[in-house]
N, C-alpha and C positions, 0 to 999 in steps of 0.2 A: 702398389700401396707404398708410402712413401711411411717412414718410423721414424722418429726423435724422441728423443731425450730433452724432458722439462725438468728444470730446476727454478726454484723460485731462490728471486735476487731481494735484495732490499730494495723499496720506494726510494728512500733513504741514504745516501752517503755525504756527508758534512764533516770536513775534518779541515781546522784552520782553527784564526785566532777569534777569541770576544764572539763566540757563538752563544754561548748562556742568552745574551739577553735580545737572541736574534730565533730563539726556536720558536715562537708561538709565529714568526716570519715564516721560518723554514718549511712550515707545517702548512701554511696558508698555500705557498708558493708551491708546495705538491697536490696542490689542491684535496689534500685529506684534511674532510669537514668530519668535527667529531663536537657532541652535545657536550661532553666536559671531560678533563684532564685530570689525570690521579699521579703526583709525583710522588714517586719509591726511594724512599733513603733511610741511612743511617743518620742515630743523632752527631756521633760524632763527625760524620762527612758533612751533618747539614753546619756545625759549630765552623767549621774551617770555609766555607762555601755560601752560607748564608746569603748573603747577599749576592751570589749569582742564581740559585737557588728562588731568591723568593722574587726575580724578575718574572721565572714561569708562571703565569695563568695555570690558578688548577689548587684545587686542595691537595695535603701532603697526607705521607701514610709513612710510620715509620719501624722500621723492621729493627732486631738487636742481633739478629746472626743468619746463617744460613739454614739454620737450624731445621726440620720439618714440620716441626709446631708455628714456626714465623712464619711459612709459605700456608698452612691453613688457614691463618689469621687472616690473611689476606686475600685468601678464594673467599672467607669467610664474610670478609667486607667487602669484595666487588659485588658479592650477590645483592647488597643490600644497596648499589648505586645502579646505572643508566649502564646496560649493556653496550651503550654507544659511549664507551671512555678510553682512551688514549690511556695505557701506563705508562710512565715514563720511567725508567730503571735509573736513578743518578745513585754510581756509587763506583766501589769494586765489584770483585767478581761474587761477592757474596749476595750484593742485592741484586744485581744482574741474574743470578740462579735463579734467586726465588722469586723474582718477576717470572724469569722465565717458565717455570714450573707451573705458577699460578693463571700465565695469559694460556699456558699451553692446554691447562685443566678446562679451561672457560673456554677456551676458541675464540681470546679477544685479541685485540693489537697492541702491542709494546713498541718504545723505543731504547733502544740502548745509548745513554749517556754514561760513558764511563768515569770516573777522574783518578782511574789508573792503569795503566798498558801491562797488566799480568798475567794475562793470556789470553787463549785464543776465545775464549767466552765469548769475547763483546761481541762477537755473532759466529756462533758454533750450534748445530742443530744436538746438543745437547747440556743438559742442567745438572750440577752438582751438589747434594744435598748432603746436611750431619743426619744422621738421628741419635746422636749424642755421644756414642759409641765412636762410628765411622762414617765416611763419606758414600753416597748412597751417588750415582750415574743415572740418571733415568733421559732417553730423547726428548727432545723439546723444537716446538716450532721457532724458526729464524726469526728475528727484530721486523718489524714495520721498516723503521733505520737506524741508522747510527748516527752518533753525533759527539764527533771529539773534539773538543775544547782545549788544542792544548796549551796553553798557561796553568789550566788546571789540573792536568796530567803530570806536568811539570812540575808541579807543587808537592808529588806524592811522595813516597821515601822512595830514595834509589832501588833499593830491592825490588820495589814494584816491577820498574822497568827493567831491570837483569832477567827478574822474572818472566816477564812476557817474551822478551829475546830467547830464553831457554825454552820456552815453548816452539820458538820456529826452527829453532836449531836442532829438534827434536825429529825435526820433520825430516832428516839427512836419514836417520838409522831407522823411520817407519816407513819408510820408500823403499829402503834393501829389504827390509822383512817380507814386506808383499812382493816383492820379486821372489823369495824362498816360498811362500805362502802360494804362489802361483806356479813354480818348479816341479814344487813337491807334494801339492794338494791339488793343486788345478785351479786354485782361488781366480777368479777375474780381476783382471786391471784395468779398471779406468782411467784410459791416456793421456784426457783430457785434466780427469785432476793430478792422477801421479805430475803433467806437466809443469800444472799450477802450483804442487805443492813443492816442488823440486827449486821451481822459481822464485820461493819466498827465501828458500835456502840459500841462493846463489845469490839474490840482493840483500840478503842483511850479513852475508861476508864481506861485502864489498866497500859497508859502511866503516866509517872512522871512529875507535872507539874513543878518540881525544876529544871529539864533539859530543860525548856521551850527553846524552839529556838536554843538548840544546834544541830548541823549535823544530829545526827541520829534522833532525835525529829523531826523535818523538815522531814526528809526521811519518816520517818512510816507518816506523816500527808500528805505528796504529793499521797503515795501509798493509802489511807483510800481514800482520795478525785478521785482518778483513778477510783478505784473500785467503789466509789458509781457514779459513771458517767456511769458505765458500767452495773451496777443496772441498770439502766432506760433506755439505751439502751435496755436489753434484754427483759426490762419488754414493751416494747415497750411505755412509758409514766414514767411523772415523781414522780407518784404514791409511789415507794418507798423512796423518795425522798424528799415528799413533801406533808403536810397534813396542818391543819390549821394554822399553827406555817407559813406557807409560807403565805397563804392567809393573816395573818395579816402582814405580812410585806409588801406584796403590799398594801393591805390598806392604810399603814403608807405612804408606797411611793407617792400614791394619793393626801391622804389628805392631808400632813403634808410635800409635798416634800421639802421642806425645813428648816423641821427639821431630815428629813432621816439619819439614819447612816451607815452604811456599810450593807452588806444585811444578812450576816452571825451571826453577832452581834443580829439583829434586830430578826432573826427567834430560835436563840438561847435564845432571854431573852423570847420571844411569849412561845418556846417550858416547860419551866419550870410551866409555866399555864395551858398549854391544859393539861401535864401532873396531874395536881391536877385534872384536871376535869372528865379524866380517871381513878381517885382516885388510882394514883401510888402515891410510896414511889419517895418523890423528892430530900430527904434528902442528898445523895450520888452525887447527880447530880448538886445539890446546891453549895455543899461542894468543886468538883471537877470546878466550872466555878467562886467558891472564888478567890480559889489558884490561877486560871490563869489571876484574875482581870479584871473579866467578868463581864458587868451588869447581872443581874440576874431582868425582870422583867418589865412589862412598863413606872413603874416609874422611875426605874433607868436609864431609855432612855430620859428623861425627860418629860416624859407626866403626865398631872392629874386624877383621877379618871375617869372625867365626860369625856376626851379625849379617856380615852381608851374606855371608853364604847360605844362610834363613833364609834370608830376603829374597835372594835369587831363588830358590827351590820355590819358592812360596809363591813366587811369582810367573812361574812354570804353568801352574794351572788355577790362577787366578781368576782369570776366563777363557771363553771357546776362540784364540786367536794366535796361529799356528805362527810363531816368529824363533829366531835364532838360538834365543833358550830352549827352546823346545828342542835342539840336536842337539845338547852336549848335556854330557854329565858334569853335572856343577859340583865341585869340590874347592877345599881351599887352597889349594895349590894354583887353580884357573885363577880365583881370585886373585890371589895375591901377584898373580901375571897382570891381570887386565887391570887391576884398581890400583895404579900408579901415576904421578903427575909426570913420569917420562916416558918418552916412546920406551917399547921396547925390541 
């Protein structure tokens, strides 16, 4: 008897220029026939995009946050169109969620059009939601496909993009975690994606941060962010993806949700810590999240010692996911070791 391992891919992958007014092609040319199109936005994304926007075939539907009453609203009106409809997700990762959330409820097909690289969402088999308080995580099925436009990725504020890099750079200290996770519990390693995810790591080092944001910069960061979405697919969890550098970002979300900053940002300044505490060389890594005028660190998110050291506890058993924090005793003295912008 022979045994594999199925993972589903996207129909879908389109990343290049002047795609907007090329998707109801793209769509044909996969030969997925669908009776009608439901495009998902913000107004504000639609005010800046409009007229790539109103190229797509398809009525619009328009969401005003992540919120979990916005993802209701719109299980709420799929029910009431042609089970045979395309959503189309144009936005950040907030309509991207709440598509996701809602095609996920329904068991129907989305696409991911993003128009900004901020993390690994644009296809991550998981959906991020508010419920006004905090950010709620719940699984969610993969994109139909994806479709990056970048000119229009290009348009979005830089931070977008810093962001979505922090999210691949993340993927360095959730790769050591599950090696501890697998030492010391027995957890499984998936080869295949630890490989994949390891690989996103070592190609967005290698990138130039003086081309920050130009075309092909955007292109290798949308493809790193695909792939490591399809990491955690395969690995069935988001294990490659996510070690304690995530856990203290929800922490942050928790506690501090109001002083939160982008998620990507928050788990890249977290991963330069864990990394010390794995006693890696973080000099390089330092060096590379200068140049791109990265915070580097909790303080430079704006927190204080005695803050982070909340954070970090808090973050200890945030969820059921055995990582680095989980061996030490957090005090402020560790802190005040690890949350520095020099080696030490």
């Amino acid at each position: 008897m022979i045994f594999t391992l199925t993972s589903k891919l996207p129909v879908i992958l389109q990343i290049g220029e002047n795609l907007f007014p090329q998707i109801d092609k793209i769509i044909q040319q996969h030969n997925l026939l669908f009776t009608n199109k439901l495009v998902v936005t913000m107004p504000q994304i639609y005010e800046v995009c409009a007229d790539s926007v109103e190229v797509i075939q398809g009525h619009k539907f328009f969401i005003h946050s992540n919120n979990v009453s916005e993802a209701e609203k719109l299980i709420e009106y799929l029910h009431t169109i042609s089970p045979d409809t395309l959503v189309l997700a144009v936005g950040g990762g907030h309509v991207i969620d709440v598509v996701k959330h809602a095609a996920t409820k329904l068991n129907i097909n989305y696409l991911s059009v993003p128009t900004a690289l901020s993390n690994d969402g644009i296809y991550s088999p998981v959906s991020v939601l508010s419920d006004g308080i905090r950010r709620i995580r719940v699984g969610a099925n993969i994109p139909l496909g994806i479709i990056v436009d970048l000119p229009i990725v290009q348009k979005a504020p830089p931070y977008t993009l810093k962001s979505g890099i922090g999210d691949i750079l993340s993927n360095q200290n959730a790769l050591l975690d599950w090696q501890i996770a697998k030492a010391q519990k027995g957890e499984l390693i998936n080869d295949f994606a630890y490989t994949l995810s390891n690989m996103c790591v070592q190609s967005l080092r290698k990138l130039e941060p003086s081309n920050f944001n130009n075309l092909d910069f955007c292109s290798q960061v949308a493809h790193l962010l695909v792939m490591s979405g399809l990491a955690m697919e395969i690995a069935g969890t988001s294990r490659p993806c996510s070690g304690a550098e995530h856990s203290i970002s929800h922490a942050i979300d928790e506690l501090y949700p109001n002083r939160a900053t982008a998620h990507g940002l928050q788990v890249a300044a977290a991963t330069v810590m864990m990394l010390r505490l794995h006693k890696q060389d973080t000099d390089h890594i330092i060096t590379f999240m200068r140049d791109l005028g990265m915070p580097v660190g909790l303080q430079e998110l704006g927190f204080n010692i005695s803050e982070i050291t909340k954070i970090l506890r808090y973050a200890q058993n945030i969820r059921h996911r055995f990582t680095i924090i989980n061996t030490i005793d957090i005090n402020e003295s560790l802190v005040e070791r690890i949350d520095t912008s020099e080696q030490t």
